[in-house]
C-alpha angles and dihedrals in degrees: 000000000000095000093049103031127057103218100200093048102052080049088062095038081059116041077047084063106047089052095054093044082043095052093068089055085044092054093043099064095065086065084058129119131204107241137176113336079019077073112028100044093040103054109099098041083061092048089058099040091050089049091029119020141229104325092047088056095059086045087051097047082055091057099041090056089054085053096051089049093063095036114041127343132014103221101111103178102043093053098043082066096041085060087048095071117171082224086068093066082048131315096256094062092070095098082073088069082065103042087047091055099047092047096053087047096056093041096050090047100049093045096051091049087047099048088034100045094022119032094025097031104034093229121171102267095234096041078049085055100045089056086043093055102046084046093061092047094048094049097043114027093041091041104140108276117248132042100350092067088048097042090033095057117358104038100079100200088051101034092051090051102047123014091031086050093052090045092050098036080054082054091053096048092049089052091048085052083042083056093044100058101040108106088211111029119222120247098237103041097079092048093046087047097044093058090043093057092037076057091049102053093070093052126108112313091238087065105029090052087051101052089045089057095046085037093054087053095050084056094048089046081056103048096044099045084046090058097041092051087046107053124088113280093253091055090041087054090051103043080050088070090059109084086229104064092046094058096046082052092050078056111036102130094062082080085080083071101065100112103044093053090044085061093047091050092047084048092049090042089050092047093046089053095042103142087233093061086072088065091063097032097065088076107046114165102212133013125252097272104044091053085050091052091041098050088056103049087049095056095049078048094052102037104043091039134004097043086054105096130152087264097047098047087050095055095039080059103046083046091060093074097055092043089052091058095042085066097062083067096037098055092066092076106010125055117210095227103126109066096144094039092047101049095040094056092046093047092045094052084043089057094035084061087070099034089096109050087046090046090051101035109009098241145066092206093118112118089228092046085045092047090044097045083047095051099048099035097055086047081061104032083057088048088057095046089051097043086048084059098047084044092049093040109050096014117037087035092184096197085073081077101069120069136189119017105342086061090052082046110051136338134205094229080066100062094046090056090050095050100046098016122021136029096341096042093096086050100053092052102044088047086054085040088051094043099047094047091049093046091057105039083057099058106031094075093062088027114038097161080071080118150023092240097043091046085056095065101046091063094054104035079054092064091232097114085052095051097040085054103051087048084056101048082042084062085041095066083052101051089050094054118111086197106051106072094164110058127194122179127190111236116270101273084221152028115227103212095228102023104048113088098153149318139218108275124217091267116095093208097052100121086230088060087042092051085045101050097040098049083055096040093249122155087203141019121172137157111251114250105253 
């Protein structure tokens, strides 16, 4: 690939690409409108930032996340954010939810494949982009259609809990890679990465589970390799026999890590016992077992299914090449011998993110549960795949399969190499690239929600962005209004595909009418009866 592909540039072609299919997204979030938690949970951090300022306003959200804790849920530092709502500086500033969330998305991404594949793996930078890249359009442009595009990047109140705590907990993970493999560790980097996983333990339970399972591990890698350095040569010479010990010794460095995944263990543990949880848990919908079994079942489901999408498949596809590369380098410090181990491990932390929400409600339909499960199980699901080629290229060897004089002819290994190495690779690149850009500009045209980008813009070239946002802004004379103490809203004349979440109903006692009309002072706001 090399000699026919310019790394670097196809890096830039890409990254170029991913910015013009982003911007729409980007544009689109200054039609948005704060609804439902954006208000409730909100509420008092806007009463002390309109009688105290700004700085009121951060002291408050603090406050508001210890409440909460006692009261209701016990992720702290989720909630702390969600109070935080851009809407509570003005109402026009809520685009920058989605501008925040994106940004620490692409950050955190970016910074765990290049620590992964960079700094741990010793992959070739640009061949590291180019993964990188394919990755970010994958995860963002073929998210599933529906609400977990709106909840997942448009919704503050879900967006900042959920895709924001998976970009920063990914931030976290690369830095612990990046401590791992310093041969003297800063000062300053274990105390910075044990608040952020003390942070990150009261994120949402999706993430923060997650992280508890890969942070245990990281413990046991560093018992187990401290034992190991410490015991007599001889004894060093027998544990090395035992699986185990030879992969705590391939990481060994990841001991450097205890106390920042002990925080974030104390943070998770804290979380897990919060007095408010009680209040949810009470009425558990299944018992521990059943959500395990079912969150099985719905990531087999996911991964082997309804992820895979034209799209999807296409870029899986055109990722195998880059992946297959990545291994040559690879190869050189890691082994492939696990297969089994690997992708079980990847496809069962996929399934224990969703074992919460099924355990507390029974079901993962939420759009931000569904954005979330999407986003971490396709980063696995892609580590499998590239572990799988590394495992079919330096252990399985098929060429070992053949004997006598077909082997001397031509082996299948070779064909494997030419077409993702050597002198087919191009081709087999450009053909994916072709058929990928055919495909979509295909379908785009009858189905423009294809993707998130071009979803985007149909929303704004319709006019109803536009429109959703001036009726907004109509209701919004009225809230502001000291004189108007009833107040009663038409309906939104539309529904913006990505920006409408959800609306007051014409109920007055709807808890959406009573958010709305406490956070403006309202005694009353009601939809009007057609």
């Amino acid at each position: 690939m090399k000699r026919n592909i310019k790394l670097k540039a196809l890096r830039i072609t890409l990254f170029l690409v991913n910015v013009i299919v982003v911007l729409p997204i980007l544009i689109l979030a200054f039609y948005n409108v704060p609804s439902a938690d954006d208000f409730s949970m909100a509420y008092e951090v806007h009463e002390s930032y309109v009688s105290g300022g700004f700085f009121s306003a951060i002291i408050k959200a603090i406050y508001m996340g210890i409440w909460y804790y006692f009261n209701w849920t016990g992720v702290y530092f989720s909630n702390t954010l969600t109070a935080l709502a851009p809407s509570v500086f003005g109402e026009h500033f809520y685009f920058i939810g989605t501008w925040v969330v994106l940004f620490m998305f692409a950050l955190g991404l970016w910074y765990f494949f290049k620590q992964l594949l960079c700094e741990t793996l010793r992959v070739e930078k640009h061949l590291a982009g180019c993964i990188t890249n394919i990755m970010f359009f994958l995860l963002v442009q073929c998210m599933p259609v529906g609400a977990s595009r709106v909840e997942g990047f448009f919704w503050y109140s879900g967006a900042i809990n959920y895709l924001f705590m998976f970009g920063f907990a990914l931030l976290w993970l690369g830095m612990i890679l990046h401590l791992a493999s310093l041969e003297s560790v800063k000062g300053y980097l274990v105390p910075i990465l044990s608040v952020m996983g003390f942070l990150l333990g009261g994120a949402n339970y999706m993430t923060s589970l997650s992280l508890a399972i890969i942070s245990v591990c990281i413990l046991i890698i560093s018992i187990i390799a401290s034992v190991s350095v410490k015991a007599p040569l001889e004894k060093q010479i027998e544990l090395r026999k035992h699986e185990i010990f030879k992969i705590a010794e391939r990481f060994d460095g990841l001991k450097r890590a205890y106390i920042p995944t002990i925080c974030m263990l104390v943070g998770f543990a804290l979380s897990a016992i919060a007095p408010g949880n009680k209040v949810r848990s009470d009425s558990a919908a299944f018992n521990p077992i059943k959500a395990i079994l079912m969150a099985v079942y719905y990531t087999m489901d996911a991964m082997l299914g309804k992820w895979l999408t034209w799209p999807t498949i296409i870029l899986l596809v055109f990722l195998i090449p880059f992946l297959w590369k990545a291994t040559g380098r690879i190869k050189r410090f890691y082994g492939f011998e696990h297969p089994a181990l690997f992708t079980a491990f990847c496809f069962l932390l996929s399934a224990a993110s969703i074992t919460p929400p099924i355990y507390a409600t029974g079901s993962i339909e939420a759009g931000r549960i569904q954005a979330l499960f999407y986003m971490q199980g396709m980063i696995l699901l892609s580590l499998i795949i590239g572990y799988m080629c590394g495992w079919i290229r330096y252990v399985i060897k098929p060429a070992k399969l053949i004997d006598g004089d077909v082997l001397a002819k031509r082996k299948p290994k070779d064909f494997l190499e030419d077409a993702y190495l050597g002198q087919h690779a191009t081709r087999v690149v450009f053909a994916v690239s072709a058929a990928f850009i055919a495909g979509s500009l295909l379908a785009v045209k009858p189905e423009p929600d294809l993707y998130t980008g071009t979803a985007a813009l149909e929303d704004i070239f319709s006019g109803d962005a536009y429109c959703y946002m001036k009726e907004f802004d109509e209701r919004l004379k009225v809230l502001k209004d000291d004189n108007v103490k009833e107040a009663e809203f038409s309906a939104f004349s539309v529904h913006p595909q990505l920006l409408f979440f959800s609306d007051i109903t014409k109920d007055e006692g709807d808890w959406l009418n009573k958010a709305m009309a406490e956070y403006y002072h309202k005694d009353k706001v009601v939809l009007q009866n057609d």
